[in-house]
C-alpha positions as CSV (number, residue, x, y, z in Angstrom):
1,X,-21.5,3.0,22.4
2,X,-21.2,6.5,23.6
3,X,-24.3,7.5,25.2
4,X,-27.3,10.1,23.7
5,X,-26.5,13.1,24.4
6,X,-29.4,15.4,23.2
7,X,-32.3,16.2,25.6
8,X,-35.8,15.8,24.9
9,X,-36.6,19.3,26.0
10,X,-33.7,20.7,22.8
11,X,-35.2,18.8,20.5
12,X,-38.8,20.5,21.2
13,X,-37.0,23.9,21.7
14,X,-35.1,23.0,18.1
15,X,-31.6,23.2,18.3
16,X,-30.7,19.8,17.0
17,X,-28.7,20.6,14.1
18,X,-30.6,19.6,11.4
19,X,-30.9,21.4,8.2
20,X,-34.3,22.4,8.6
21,X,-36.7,22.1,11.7
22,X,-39.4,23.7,10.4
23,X,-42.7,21.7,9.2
24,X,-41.8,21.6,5.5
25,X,-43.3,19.4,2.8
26,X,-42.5,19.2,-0.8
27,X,-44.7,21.3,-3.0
28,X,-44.8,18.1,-5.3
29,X,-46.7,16.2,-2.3
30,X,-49.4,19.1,-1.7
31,X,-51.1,19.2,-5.3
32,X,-51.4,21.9,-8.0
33,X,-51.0,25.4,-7.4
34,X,-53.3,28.2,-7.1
35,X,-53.5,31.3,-9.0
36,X,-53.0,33.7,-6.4
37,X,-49.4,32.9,-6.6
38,X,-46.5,34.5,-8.3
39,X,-45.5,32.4,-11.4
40,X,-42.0,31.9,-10.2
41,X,-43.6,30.0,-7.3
42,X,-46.1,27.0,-6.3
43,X,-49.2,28.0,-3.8
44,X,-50.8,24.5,-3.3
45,X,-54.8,24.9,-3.3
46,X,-54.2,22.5,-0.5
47,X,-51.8,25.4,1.6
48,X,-53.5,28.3,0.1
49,X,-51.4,30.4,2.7
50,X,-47.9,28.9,1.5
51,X,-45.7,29.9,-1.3
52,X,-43.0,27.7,-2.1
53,X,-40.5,29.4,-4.1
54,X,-37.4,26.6,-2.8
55,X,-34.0,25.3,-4.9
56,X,-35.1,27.4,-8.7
57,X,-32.0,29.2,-8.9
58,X,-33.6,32.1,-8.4
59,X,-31.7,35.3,-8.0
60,X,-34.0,37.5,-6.8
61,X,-37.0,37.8,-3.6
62,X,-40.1,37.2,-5.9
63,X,-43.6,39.7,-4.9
64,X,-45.6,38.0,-2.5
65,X,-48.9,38.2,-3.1
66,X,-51.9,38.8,-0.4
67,X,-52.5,35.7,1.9
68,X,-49.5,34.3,2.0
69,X,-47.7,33.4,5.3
70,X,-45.5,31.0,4.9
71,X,-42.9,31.7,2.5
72,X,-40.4,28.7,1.5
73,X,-36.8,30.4,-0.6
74,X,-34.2,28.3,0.7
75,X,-31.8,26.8,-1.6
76,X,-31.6,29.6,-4.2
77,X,-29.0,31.7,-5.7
78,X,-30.8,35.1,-4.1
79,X,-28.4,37.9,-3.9
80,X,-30.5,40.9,-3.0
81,X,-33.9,41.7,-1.7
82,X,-35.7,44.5,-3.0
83,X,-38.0,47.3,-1.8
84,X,-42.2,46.2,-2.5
85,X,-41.3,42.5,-2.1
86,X,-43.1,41.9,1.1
87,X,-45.6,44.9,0.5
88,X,-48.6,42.9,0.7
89,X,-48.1,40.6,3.8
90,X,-46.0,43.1,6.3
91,X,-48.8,42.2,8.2
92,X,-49.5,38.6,7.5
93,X,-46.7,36.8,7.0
94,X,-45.6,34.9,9.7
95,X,-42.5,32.1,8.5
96,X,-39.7,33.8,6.2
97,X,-37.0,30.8,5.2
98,X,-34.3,32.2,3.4
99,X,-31.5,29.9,4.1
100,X,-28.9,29.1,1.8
101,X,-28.8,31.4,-1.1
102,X,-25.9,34.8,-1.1
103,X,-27.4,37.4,0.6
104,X,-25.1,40.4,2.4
105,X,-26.7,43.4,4.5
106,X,-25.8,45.8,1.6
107,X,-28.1,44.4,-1.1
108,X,-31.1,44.3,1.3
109,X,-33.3,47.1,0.9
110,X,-35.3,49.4,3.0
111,X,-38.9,48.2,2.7
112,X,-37.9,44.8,3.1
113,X,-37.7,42.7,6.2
114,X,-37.7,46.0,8.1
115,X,-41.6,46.0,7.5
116,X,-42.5,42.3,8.7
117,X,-45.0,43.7,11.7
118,X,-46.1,39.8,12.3
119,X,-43.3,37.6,11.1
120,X,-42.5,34.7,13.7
121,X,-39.9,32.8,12.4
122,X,-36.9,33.9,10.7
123,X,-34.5,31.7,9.0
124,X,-31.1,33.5,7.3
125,X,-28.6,30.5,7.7
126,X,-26.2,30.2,5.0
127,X,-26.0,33.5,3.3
128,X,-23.4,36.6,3.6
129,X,-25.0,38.5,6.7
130,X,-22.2,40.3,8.3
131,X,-24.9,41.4,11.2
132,X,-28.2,40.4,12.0
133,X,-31.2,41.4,10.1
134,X,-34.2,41.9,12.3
135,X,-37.3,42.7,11.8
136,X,-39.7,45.2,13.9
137,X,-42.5,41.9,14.8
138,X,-43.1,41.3,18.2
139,X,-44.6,38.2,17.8
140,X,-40.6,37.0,16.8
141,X,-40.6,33.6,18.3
142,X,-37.6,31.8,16.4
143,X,-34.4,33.5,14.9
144,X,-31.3,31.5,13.1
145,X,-28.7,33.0,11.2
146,X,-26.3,30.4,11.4
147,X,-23.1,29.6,9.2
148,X,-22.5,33.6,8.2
149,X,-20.1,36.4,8.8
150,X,-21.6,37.8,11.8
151,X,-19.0,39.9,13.3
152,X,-21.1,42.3,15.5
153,X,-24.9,41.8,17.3
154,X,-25.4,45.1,18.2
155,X,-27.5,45.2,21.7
156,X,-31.0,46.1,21.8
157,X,-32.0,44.9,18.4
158,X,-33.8,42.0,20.8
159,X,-35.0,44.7,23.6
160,X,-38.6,44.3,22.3
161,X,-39.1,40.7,21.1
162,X,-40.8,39.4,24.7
163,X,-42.0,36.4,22.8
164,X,-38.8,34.9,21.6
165,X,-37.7,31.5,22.8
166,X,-34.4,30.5,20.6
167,X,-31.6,31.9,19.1
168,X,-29.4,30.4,16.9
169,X,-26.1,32.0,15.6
170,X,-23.5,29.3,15.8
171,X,-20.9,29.0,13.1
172,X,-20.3,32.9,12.7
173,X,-17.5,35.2,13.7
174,X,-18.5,36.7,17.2
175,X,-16.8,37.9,19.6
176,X,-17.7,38.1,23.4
177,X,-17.7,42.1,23.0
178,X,-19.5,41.9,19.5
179,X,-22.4,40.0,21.6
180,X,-22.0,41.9,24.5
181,X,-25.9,43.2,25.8
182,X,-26.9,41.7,22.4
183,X,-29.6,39.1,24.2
184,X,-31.0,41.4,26.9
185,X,-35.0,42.0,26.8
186,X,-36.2,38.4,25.6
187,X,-38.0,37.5,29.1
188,X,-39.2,34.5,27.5
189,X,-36.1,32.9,25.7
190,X,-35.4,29.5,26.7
191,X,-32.4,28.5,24.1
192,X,-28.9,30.6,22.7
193,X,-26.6,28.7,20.7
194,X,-23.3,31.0,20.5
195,X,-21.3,27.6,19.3
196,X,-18.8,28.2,16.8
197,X,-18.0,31.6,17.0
198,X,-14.5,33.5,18.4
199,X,-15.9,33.7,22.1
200,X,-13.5,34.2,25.2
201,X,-16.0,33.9,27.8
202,X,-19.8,33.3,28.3
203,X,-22.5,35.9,26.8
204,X,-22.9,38.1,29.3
205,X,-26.7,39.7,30.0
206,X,-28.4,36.2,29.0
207,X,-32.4,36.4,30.4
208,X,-32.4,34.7,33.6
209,X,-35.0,32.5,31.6
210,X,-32.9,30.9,29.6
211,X,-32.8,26.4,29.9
212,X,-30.4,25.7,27.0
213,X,-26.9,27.2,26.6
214,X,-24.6,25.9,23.9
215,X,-21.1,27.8,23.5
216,X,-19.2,24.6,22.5
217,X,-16.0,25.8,19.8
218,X,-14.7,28.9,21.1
219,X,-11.7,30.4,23.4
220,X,-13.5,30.3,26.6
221,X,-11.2,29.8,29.0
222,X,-13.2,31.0,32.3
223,X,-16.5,31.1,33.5
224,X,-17.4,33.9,35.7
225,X,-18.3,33.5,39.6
226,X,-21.8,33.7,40.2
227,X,-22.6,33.5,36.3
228,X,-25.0,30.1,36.6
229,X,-26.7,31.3,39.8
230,X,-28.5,34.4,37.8
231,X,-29.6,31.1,35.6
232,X,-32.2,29.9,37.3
233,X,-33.9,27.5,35.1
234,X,-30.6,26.8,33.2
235,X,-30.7,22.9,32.6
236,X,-28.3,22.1,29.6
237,X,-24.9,23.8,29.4
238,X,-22.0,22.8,26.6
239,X,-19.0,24.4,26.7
240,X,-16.7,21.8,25.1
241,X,-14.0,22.3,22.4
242,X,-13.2,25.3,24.4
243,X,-10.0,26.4,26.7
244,X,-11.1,26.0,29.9
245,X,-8.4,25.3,32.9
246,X,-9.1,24.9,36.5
247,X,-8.2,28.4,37.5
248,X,-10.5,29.7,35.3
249,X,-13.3,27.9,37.4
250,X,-14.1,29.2,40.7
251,X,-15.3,27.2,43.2
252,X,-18.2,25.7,43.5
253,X,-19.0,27.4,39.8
254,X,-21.3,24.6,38.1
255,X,-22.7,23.5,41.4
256,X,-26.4,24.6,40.7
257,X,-29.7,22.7,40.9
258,X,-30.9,23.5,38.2
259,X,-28.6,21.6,35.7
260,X,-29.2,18.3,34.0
261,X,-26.6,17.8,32.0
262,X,-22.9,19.8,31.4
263,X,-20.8,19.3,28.9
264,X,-16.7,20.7,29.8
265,X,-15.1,17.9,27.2
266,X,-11.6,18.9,24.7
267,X,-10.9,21.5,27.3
268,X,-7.2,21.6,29.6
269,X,-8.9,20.6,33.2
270,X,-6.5,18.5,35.4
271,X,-9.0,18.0,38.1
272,X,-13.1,17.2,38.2
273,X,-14.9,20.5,39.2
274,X,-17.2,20.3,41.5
275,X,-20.8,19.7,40.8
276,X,-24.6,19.5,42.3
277,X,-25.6,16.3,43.3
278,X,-29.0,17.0,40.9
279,X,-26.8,17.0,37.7
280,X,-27.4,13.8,35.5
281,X,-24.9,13.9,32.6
282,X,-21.4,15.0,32.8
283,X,-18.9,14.5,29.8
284,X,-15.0,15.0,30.6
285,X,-13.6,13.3,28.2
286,X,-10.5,14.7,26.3
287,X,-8.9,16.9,29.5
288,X,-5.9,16.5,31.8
289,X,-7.7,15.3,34.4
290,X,-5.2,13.2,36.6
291,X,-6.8,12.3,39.8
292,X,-10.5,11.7,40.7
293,X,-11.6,13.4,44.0
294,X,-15.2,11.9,44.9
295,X,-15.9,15.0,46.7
296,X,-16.3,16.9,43.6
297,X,-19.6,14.5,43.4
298,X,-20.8,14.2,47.2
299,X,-19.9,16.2,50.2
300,X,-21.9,13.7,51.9
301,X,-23.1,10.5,51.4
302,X,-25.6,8.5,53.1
303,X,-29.9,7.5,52.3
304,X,-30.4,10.6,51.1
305,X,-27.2,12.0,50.0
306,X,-26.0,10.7,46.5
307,X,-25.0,11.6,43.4
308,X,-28.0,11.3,40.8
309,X,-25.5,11.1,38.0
310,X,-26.1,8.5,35.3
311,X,-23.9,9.5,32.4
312,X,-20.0,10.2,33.3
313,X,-17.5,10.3,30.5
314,X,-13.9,10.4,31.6
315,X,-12.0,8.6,28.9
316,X,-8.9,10.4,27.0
317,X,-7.5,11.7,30.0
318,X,-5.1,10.4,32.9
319,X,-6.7,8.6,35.6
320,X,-8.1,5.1,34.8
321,X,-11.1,3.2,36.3
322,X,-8.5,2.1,39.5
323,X,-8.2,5.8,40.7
324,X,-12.0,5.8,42.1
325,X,-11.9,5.3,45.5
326,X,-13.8,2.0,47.5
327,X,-16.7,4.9,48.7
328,X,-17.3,5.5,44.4
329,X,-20.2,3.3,44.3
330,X,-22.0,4.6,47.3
331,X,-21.8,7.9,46.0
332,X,-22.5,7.2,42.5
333,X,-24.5,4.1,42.9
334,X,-27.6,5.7,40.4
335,X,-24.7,5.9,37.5
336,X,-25.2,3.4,34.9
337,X,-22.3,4.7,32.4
338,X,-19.0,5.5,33.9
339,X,-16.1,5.7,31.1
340,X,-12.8,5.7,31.7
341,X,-11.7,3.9,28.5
């Protein structure tokens, strides 16, 4: 059984990959609609402030009418969105879900999404977007535009959203230059999820904020010196499925306080990098690793000075449960998962 590897803390930031995340209930479970709705739509008298327009092959953004602030059009067959659409919430609507239909940049209109003054989340996975769409609303809290075309994030589309928390664009076509100065200003953003995409190194310019990295599935092959220490409160870092090779890490590189868990499997190491005695889950599995150096764990050991790691993974590579030396289980005596197998 291979241990659970999602943290409590991504699950309440939401970057589990589920389909949706956000609090949705069937329109069929919320009672008959109200007639301030559009009739291509349900607004439950229950959820007044809700219009669920979801999976009714539509082809087209329907008018929203005043009140509404939720707005549910996943699941469609929406190619274009057309200026008016949102001209009576641009101030009022808050939740804009518009995953899964056809949409590309060219068949969105001025007067659209550029007018959403108090939109919050933003949904656009599953559609044609070659780069983000963003709209002017400070109060921008969540943004995923996952499984598109993105090519390009140009920087300082984010420079004023001081209240967003997580990004989501894995499964695109990014490159580290495309993204490069794309995720300065957000002061508050606590998860980026870059996995997926054409990446050769880590995003550059990341808010020092940030507690979730995820950048599993690209062409990293290096991680810059220094780059985890202007991460202060970085706690989860993936980088798996990636190219990584022990002269691309500098010494000392991933030994922080700060982080819980790091995630380096399917990469090309040959030897165990060196890591903080705080860190708690490690996963190696699937390198070249051929000897096991316990001083990659502890410097020292004695009372006070032990690994606290409880999750090590070092199965598919060369070295076997025999290579850890008779001093292993002093250092590494909280561990309750060690696999070499």
């Amino acid at each position: 059984m291979f241990p659970l590897r999602v943290p409590l803390l991504a699950i309440l930031v939401s970057v589990a990959l589920c389909q949706y995340d956000y609090d949705y209930q069937p329109v069929s479970m919320l009672g008959p609609s109200g007639p301030n709705c559009n009739q291509e739509c349900d607004c439950p008298i229950t959820f007044p402030s809700a219009m669920y327009c979801d999976s009714r092959k539509l082809k087209f953004v329907p008018v929203v009418p005043t009140g509404i602030k939720y707005l549910y059009l996943q699941n469609n067959q929406i190619q274009e969105i057309k200026a008016g659409v949102f001209d009576n919430v641009t101030d009022t609507l808050r939740w804009l879900i518009l995953d899964h239909n056809q949409i590309a940049n060219g068949k969105i209109e001025k007067g659209t999404i550029d007018k959403l003054t108090a939109l919050e989340k933003l949904f656009f996975s599953y559609n044609d977007l070659t780069e983000p769409i963003i709209p002017p609303s400070k109060s921008l809290d969540e943004l995923k535009i996952m499984h598109n075309k993105l090519s390009k994030f140009p920087s300082g589309l984010l420079t004023d959203k001081e209240n967003l928390t997580s990004v989501n664009v894995q499964f695109n076509q990014l490159t580290s230059d495309a993204i490069s100065g794309a995720f300065k200003g957000p002061k508050k953003m606590l998860s980026l999820d870059v996995s997926h995409n054409k990446l050769k190194k880590l995003p550059a310019g990341v808010p020092s904020s940030l507690e979730i990295l995820y950048a599993d599935f690209n062409d990293i092959d290096s991680v810059g010196a220094g780059y985890l220490n202007k991460l202060p409160s970085l706690q989860y870092l993936r980088i798996s499925n990636n190219k990584l090779v022990d002269s691309g890490l500098p010494a000392g590189v991933f030994n922080v306080t700060s982080l819980v868990e790091l995630d380096l499997s399917f990469n090309k190491l040959q030897s165990i990098p060196e890591i903080n005695e705080q860190l708690e889950q490690l996963y190696l599995q699937a390198n070249e690793i051929n000897k096991f150096d316990l001083a990659s764990f502890c410097k020292f050991v004695g009372p006070l000075n032990y690994s606290h790691l409880k999750h090590l993974r070092l199965d598919a590579n060369n070295i076997t449960h025999s290579s850890m030396p008779p001093e292993s289980s002093n250092c590494l005596r909280q561990a309750t998962d060690i696999m070499f197998q």
